[in-house]
PLY file of the C-alpha trace (Angstrom):
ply
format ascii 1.0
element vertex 50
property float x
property float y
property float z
element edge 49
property int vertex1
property int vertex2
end_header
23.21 -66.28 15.43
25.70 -64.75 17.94
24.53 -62.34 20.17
26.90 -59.63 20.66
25.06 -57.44 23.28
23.88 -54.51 23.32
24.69 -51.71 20.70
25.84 -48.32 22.07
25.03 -45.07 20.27
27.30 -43.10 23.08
29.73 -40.55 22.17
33.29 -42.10 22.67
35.01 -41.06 25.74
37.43 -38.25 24.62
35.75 -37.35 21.58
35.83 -33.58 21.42
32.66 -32.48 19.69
33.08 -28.80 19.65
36.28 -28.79 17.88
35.13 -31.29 14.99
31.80 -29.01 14.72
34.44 -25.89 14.48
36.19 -27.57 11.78
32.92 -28.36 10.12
32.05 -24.81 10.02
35.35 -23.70 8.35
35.33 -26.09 6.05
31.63 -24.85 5.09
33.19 -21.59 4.95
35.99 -22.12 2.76
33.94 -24.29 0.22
31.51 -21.39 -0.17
34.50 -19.19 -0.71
36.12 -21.23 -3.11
32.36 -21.42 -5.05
32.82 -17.58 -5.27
36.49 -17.10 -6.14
36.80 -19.86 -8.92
33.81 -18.35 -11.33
35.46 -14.87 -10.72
38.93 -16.23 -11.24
37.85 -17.99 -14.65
35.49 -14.50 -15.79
38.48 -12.84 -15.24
40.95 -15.45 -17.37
38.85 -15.39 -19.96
38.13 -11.42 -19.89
42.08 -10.67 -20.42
43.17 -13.99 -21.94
40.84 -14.02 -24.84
0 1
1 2
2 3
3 4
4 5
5 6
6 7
7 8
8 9
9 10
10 11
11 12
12 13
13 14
14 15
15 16
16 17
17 18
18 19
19 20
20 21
21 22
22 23
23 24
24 25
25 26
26 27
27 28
28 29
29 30
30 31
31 32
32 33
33 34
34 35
35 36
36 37
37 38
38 39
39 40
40 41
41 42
42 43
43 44
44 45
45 46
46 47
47 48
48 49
């Protein structure tokens, strides 16, 4: 087989970690949010809908 060198397991020059672990976090956040809201949204449908 080929060899094709070395791999590397570096970050890539430019990558901006903080800011993708930021967005990470919000999205957690607005997934647990929406895990909340929905069930009380639908209670409430079928409460005054029904």
């Amino acid at each position: 087989m080929a060899d094709h060198g070395n791999v590397e397991y570096a970050t890539a020059p430019g990558n901006d970690y903080p800011a993708h672990e930021h967005a990470y976090v919000m999205f957690l956040k607005l997934v647990k949010w929406h895990v909340i809201i929905i069930p009380i949204i639908l209670i409430l449908m079928a409460y005054f809908l029904v």
